[in-house]
N, C-alpha and C positions, 0 to 999 in steps of 0.2 A: 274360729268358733270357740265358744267362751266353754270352760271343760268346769264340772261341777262333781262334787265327791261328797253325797250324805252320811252321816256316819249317829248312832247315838239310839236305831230301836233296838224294839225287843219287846219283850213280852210283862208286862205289868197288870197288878190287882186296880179292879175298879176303886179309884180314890186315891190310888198315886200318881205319883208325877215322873215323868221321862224329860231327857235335854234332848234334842237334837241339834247337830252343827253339820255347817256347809262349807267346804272348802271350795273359792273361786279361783280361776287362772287369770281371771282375764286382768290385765295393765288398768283400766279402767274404771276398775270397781267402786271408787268414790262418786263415781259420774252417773250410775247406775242404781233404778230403785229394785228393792233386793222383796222378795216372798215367799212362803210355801203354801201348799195349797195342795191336797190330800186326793187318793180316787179310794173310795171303801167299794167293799164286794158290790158288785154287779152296778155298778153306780157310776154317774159323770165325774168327770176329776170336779174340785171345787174350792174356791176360795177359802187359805184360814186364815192369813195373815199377809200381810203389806207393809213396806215400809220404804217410803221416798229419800231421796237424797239430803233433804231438811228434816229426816227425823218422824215427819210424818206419820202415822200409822193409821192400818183402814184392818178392821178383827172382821173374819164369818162372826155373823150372828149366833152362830151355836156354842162358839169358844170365846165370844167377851167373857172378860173377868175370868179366865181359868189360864189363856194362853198368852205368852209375852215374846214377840219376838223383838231380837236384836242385832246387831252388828260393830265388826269392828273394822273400818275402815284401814288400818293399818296393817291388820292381818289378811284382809280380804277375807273373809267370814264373816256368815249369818247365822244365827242363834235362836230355838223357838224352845220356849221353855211351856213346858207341859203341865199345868196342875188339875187334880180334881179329876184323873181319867174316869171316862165311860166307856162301857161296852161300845157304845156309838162312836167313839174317836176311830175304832179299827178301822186303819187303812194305810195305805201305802201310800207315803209323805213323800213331796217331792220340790228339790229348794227350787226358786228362782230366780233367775240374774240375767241380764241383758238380753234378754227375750230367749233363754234357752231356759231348758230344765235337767234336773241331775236325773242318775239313774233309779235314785228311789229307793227307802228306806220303809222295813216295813215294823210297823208299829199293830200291836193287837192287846187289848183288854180285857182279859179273862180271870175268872176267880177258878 
């Protein structure tokens, strides 16, 4: 079972930006398309980002153009760069890799 370590919230004014990174274990992570994807208060977990093994990318609709994820195949990390935070971003971020998910990082926008 593929072991995953989010690292990178915290608490930010609405209109800044936060990084978030993911540490993978698994051997395979080149082979694997890599994601995060958020659950906010009282709400379904939910799509933010995607990103297939060609690079690919598929955004939530509510983070086009604010959020950018990445990776680095050599390090086995994935990378979601956070711009233009909203109140609305609060939630607890959670990476994903070969059908697992990490323990989850909580992210909140507050002035």
């Amino acid at each position: 079972q593929v072991q995953l370590v989010e690292s990178g919230g915290g608490l930010v004014q609405p209109g800044g930006s936060l990084g978030l990174s993911c540490a993978s274990s698994t051997s395979m992570f080149s082979f694997h398309a890599v994601g995060w994807y958020r659950q906010p208060p009282g709400k379904e977990r939910e799509l933010v980002a995607f990103m297939t093994t060609d690079g690919t990318t598929k955004y939530g609709n509510s983070v086009k153009g604010r959020f950018t994820i990445s990776r680095d195949n050599r390090k086995k990390m994935v990378y979601l760069q956070m711009n233009s935070l909203k109140p609305e971003d609060t939630a607890v971020y959670y990476c994903y890799v070969a059908g697992g998910y990490g323990q989850g990082t909580q992210v909140t926008v507050s002035s």
